[in-house]
C-alpha positions as CSV (number, residue, x, y, z in Angstrom):
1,X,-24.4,-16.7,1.8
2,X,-23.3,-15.5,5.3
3,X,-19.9,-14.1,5.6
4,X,-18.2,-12.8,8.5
5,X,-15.5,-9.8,8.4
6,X,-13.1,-9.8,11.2
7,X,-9.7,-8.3,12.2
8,X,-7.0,-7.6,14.8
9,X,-7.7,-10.7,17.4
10,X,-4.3,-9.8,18.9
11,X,-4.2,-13.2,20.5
12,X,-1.2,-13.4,22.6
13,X,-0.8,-9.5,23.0
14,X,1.9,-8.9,26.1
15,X,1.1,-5.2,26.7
16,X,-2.3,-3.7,27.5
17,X,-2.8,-0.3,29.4
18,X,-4.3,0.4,32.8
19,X,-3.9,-3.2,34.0
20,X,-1.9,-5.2,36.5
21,X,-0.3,-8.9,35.6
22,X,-3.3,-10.8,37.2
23,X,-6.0,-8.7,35.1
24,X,-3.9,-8.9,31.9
25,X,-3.8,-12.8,32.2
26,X,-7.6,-12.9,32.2
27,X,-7.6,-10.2,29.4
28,X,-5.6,-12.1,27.6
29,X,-7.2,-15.8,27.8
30,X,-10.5,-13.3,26.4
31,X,-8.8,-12.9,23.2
32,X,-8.7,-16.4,23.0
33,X,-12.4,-17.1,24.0
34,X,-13.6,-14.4,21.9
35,X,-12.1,-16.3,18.8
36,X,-13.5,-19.7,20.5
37,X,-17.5,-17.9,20.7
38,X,-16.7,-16.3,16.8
39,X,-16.5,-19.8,15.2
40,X,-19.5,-21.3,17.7
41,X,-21.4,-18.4,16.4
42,X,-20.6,-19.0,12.7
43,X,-21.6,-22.5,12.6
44,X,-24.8,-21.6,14.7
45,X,-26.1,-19.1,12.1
46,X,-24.8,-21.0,9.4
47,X,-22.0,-18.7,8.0
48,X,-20.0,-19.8,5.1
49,X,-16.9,-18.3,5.7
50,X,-14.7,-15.8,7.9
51,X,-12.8,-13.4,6.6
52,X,-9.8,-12.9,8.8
53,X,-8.1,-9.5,7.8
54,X,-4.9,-9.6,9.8
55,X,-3.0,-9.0,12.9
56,X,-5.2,-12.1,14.0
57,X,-2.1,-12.9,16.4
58,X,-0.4,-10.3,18.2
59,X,3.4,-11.6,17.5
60,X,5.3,-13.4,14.1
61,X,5.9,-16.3,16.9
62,X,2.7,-16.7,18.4
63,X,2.9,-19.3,21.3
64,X,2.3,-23.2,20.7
65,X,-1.3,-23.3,22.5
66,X,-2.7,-20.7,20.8
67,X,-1.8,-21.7,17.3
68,X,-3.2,-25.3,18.1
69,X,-6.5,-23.8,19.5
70,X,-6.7,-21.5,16.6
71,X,-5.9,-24.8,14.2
72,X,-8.2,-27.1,15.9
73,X,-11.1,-24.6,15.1
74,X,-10.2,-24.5,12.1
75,X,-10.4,-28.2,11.5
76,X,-13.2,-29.0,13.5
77,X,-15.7,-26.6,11.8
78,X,-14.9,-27.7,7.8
79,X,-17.6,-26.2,6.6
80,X,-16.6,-22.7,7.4
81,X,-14.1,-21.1,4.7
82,X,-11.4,-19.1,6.3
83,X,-9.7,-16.9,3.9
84,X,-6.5,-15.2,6.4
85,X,-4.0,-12.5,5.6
86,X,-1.0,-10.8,7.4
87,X,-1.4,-7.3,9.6
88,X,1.9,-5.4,10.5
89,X,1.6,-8.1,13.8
90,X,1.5,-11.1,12.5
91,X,3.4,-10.8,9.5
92,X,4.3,-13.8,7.7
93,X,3.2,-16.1,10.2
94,X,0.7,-19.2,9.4
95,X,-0.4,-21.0,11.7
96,X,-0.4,-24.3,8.9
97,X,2.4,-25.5,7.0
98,X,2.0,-25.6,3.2
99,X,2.5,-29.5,3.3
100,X,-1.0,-29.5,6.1
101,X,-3.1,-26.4,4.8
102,X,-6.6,-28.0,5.1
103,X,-9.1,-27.4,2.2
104,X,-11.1,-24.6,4.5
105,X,-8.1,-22.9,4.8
106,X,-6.6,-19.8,2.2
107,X,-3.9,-17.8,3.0
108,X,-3.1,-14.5,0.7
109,X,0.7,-14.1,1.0
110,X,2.0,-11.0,-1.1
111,X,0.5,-11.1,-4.6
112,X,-3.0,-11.0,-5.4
113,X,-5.2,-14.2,-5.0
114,X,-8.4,-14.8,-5.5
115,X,-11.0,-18.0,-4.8
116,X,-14.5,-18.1,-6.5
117,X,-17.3,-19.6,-4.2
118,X,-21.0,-20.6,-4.9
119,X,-23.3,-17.9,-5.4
120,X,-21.3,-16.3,-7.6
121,X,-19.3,-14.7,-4.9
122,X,-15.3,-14.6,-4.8
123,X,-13.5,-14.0,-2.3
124,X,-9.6,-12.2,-3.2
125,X,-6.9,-10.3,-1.2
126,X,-3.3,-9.9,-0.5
127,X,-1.1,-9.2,2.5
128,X,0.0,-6.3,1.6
129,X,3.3,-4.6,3.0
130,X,3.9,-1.2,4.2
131,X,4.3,0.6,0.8
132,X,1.9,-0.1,-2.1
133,X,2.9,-0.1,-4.9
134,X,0.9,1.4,-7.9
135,X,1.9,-1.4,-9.8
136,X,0.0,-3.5,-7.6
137,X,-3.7,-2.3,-8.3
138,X,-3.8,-3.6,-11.8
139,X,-2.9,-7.0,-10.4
140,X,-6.6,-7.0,-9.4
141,X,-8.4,-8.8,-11.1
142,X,-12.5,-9.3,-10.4
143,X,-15.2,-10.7,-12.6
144,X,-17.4,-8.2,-13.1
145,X,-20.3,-10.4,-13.5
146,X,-19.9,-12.2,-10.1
147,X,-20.1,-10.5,-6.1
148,X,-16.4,-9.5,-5.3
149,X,-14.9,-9.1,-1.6
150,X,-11.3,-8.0,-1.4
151,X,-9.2,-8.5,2.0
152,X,-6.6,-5.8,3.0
153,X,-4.6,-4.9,6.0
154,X,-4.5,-1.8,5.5
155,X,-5.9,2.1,6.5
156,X,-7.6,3.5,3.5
157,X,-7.1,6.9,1.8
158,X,-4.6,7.5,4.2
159,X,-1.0,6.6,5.5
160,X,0.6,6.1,9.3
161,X,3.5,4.5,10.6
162,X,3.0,1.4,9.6
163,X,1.5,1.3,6.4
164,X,1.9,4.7,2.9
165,X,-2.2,2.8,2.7
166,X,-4.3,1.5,0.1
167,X,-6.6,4.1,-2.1
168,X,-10.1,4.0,-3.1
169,X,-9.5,6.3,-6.0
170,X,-7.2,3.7,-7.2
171,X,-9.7,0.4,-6.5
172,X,-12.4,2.0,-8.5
173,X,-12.9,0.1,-11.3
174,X,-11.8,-3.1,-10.4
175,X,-15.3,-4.2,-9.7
176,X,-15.0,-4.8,-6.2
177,X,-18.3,-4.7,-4.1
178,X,-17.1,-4.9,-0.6
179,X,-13.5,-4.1,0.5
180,X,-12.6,-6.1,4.0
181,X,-10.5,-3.9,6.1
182,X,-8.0,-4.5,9.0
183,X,-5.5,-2.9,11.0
184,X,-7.9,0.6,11.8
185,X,-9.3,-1.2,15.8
186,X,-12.6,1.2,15.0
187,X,-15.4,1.1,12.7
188,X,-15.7,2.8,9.7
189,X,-16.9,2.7,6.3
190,X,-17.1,4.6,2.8
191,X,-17.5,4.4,-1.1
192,X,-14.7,3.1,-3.3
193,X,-16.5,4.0,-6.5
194,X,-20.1,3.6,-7.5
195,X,-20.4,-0.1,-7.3
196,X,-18.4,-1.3,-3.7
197,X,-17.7,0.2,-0.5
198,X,-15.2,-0.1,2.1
199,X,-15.4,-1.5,6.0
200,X,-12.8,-1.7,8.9
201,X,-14.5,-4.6,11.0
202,X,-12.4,-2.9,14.0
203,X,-11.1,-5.3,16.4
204,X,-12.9,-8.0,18.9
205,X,-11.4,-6.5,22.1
206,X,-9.6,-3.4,22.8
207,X,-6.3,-3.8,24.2
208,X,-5.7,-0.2,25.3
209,X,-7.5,2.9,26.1
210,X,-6.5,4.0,22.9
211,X,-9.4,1.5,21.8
212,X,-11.8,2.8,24.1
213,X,-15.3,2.3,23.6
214,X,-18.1,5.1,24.1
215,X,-20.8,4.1,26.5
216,X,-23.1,1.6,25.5
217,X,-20.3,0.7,22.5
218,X,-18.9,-2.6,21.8
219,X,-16.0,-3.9,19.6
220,X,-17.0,-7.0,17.3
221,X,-17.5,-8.1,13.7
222,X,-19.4,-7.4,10.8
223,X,-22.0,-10.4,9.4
224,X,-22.3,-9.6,5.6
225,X,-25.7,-11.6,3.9
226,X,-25.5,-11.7,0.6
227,X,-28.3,-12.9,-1.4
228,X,-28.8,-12.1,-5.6
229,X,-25.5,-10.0,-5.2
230,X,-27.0,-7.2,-2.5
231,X,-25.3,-7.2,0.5
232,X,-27.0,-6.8,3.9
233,X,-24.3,-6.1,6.5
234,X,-24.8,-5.9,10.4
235,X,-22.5,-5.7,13.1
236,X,-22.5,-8.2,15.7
237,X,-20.8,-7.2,19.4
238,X,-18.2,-9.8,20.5
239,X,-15.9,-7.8,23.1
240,X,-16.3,-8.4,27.1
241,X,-13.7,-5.8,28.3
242,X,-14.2,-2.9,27.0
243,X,-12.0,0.0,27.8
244,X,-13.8,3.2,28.8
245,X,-12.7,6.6,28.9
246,X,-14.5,8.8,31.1
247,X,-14.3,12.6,31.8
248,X,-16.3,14.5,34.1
249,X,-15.7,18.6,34.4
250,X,-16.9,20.4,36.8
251,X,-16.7,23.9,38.1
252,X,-15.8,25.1,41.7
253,X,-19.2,25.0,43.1
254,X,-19.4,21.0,42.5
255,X,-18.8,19.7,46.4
256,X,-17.4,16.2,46.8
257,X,-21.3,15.1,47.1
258,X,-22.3,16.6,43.9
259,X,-19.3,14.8,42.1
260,X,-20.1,11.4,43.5
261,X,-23.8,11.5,42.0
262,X,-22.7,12.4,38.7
263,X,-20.5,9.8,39.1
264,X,-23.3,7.1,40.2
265,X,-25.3,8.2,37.6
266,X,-22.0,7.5,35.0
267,X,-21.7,4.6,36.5
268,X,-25.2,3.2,36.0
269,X,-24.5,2.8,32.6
270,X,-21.2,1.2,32.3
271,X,-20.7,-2.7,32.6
272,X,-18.6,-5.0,35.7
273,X,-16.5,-6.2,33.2
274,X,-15.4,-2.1,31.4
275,X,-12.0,-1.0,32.1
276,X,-12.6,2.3,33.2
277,X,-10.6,5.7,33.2
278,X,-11.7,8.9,34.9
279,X,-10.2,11.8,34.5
280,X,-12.0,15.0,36.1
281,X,-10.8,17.9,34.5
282,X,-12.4,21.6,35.4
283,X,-11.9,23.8,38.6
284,X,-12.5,23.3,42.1
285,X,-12.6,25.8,44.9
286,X,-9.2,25.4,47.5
287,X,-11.1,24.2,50.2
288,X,-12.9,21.5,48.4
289,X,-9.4,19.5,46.5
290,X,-11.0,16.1,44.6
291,X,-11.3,13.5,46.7
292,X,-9.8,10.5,45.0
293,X,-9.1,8.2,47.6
294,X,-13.2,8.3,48.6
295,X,-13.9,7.8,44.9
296,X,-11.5,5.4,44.4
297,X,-13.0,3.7,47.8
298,X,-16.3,3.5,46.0
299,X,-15.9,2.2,42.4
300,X,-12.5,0.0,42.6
301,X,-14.7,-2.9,42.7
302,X,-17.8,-2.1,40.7
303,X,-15.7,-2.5,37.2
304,X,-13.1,-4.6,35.8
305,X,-10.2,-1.9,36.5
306,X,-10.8,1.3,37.4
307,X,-8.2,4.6,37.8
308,X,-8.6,7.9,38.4
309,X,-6.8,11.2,36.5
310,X,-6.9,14.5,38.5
311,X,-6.8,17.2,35.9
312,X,-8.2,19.7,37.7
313,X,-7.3,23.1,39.1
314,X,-7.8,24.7,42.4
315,X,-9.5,28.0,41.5
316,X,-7.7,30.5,43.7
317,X,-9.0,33.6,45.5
318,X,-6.2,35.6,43.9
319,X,-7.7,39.2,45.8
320,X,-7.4,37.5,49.4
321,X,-3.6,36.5,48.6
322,X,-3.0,39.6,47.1
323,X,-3.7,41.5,50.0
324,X,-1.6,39.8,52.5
325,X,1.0,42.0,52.6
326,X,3.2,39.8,55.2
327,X,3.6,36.3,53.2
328,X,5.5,35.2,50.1
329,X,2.1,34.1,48.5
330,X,0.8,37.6,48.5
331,X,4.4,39.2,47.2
332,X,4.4,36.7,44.5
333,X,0.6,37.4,43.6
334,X,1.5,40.8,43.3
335,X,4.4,41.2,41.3
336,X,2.3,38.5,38.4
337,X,-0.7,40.6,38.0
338,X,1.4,44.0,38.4
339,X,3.4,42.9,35.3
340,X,2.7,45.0,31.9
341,X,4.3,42.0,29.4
342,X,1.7,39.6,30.4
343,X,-1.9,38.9,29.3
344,X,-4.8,38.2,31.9
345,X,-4.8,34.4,31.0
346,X,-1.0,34.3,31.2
347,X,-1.1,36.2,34.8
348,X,-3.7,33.7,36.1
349,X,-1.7,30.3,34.5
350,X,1.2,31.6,36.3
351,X,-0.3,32.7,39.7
352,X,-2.0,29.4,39.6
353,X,0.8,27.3,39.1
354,X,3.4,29.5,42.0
355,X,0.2,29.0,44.4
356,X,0.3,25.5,43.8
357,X,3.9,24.8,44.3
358,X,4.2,27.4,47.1
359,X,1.1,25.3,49.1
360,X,3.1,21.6,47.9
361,X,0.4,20.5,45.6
362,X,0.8,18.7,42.1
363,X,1.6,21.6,39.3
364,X,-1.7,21.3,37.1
365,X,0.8,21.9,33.9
């Protein structure tokens, strides 16, 4: 049986970083496709069910056209199981009313739930709140005999603002075999006990640079295969705009030129469609400053989005100011390294930063 582990969709999500209205409308409809090409690809490699593990909408009041989208797929492909609980997003929400929940459909509100399939599988969760309970735990309740899956919202083995967690230390021995993670938008994966694991699916499409991608990374879903109760899982990219967050340091004898091939060659290996953030950290001589409107000039339009973050510092021939004895720079230079309470790094942060504001350039604090 083919299964697919999924988590934070996000549809409807209002804020996303590094992008203007235009761009977050498109990013935006995305979330919507990529749940349109999830279910096209289920039925096309004839998966059984989709485990949805919360925060599938970004809001408790998604808006009217999503839900019916996300409805109509679920009624147009009956033969795909879709077994759905809460994230901290979507909390409480369903997008059916008890009096139409179709016969594909499960949600896991609060308590601990569990459906058995063929194949001896079963399929069990809850949507969990933020604190959990100890009590909870021996509400679960697996079949030892059969191939358990267990949905949660939650980070594991830890605790953040959100959520106090869920712990492996206390799921071992409840004969689960595969623990379905949400909330965590990156991969991940470790042992409960001797018998199951744990998996955060991560999310389809990153909605900040938070979720940013390394090169050549993609955000998607887990397939699980399970055949004679062993378990065969891949991951299967879904995500078109990825964010990517890119520094480049160099040292002051980089020139403009030398920058922009790195650059090319960086570039090379992203995608049109990556949001991309560069931030060039490092040193650069005073008469070679970054260039960012001639960068800017020659990527804006190769990607997505694209934005720029100077870090760097102007490396400053402290002796030549020093010795001017007929300006403010060279007084000021000259009382800093003169001073007995400060240490050499301290004296060069601080002649740094007074050369920088005498000359009217951004403090690099």
């Amino acid at each position: 049986m083919k299964i697919i582990h999924c988590a934070d969709i996000h549809i409807d999500i209002k804020e996303m970083s590094g992008l203007n209205a235009e761009k977050k409308k498109i990013k935006r409809s995305q979330l919507l496709q990529n749940l349109i090409n999830l279910f096209n690809y289920a039925e096309a490699n004839k998966v059984s069910a989709i485990l949805f593990c919360g925060d599938i909408f970004d809001v408790h009041e998604p808006t009217k056209n999503s839900v019916n989208i996300f409805k109509k797929l679920v009624l147009s492909y009956k033969n795909i199981k879709c077994f759905y609980i809460w994230g901290n997003h979507d909390e409480r929400f369903s997008p059916f009313q008890e009096d139409e929940m179709p016969e594909n459909f499960f949600l896991f509100k609060e308590n601990f739930k569990k459906i058995d399939l063929e194949e001896g599988i079963t399929i069990g969760g809850a949507s969990l709140g933020r604190y959990v309970l100890d009590s909870f735990y021996s509400t679960i309740n697996f079949d030892k005999t059969r191939f358990n899956i267990m949905l949660a919202h939650q980070p594991i083995n830890a605790s953040d603002e959100y959520f106090n967690g869920i712990f492996a230390s206390k799921l071992a021995g409840h004969n689960i075999d595969y623990l379905a993670l949400g909330h965590i938008h990156a991969g991940g994966s470790g042992r409960i006990d001797e018998r199951g694991i744990w998996q955060y699916s991560g999310c389809l499409e990153g909605r900040s640079f938070n979720d940013a991608s390394k090169i050549g990374e993609k955000k998607g879903v887990y397939l699980l295969d399970i055949e004679n109760k062993t378990l065969k899982s891949s991951f299967i990219p879904f995500s078109r705009f990825d964010y990517r967050s890119i520094e480049l340091t160099i040292n002051p004898n980089i020139d403009h030129l030398q920058i922009m091939q790195k650059l090319k060659e960086i570039a090379s290996k992203l995608s049109k469609d990556d949001i991309v953030r560069l931030t060039i950290k490092g040193k650069h001589k005073e008469e070679n400053p970054i260039q960012k409107d001639l960068i800017m000039q020659n990527f804006y339009d190769k990607f997505f989005n694209f934005e720029i973050i100077d870090e760097t510092q102007t490396d400053f021939d402290f002796e030549k100011y020093s010795k001017d004895v007929l300006s403010l720079k060279g007084e000021f230079l000259r009382s800093v390294f003169e001073s007995k309470e400060l240490s050499g790094a301290e004296k060069e942060k601080i002649a740094t930063l007074g050369l920088e504001a005498l000359k009217g350039e951004d403090l690099s604090i």
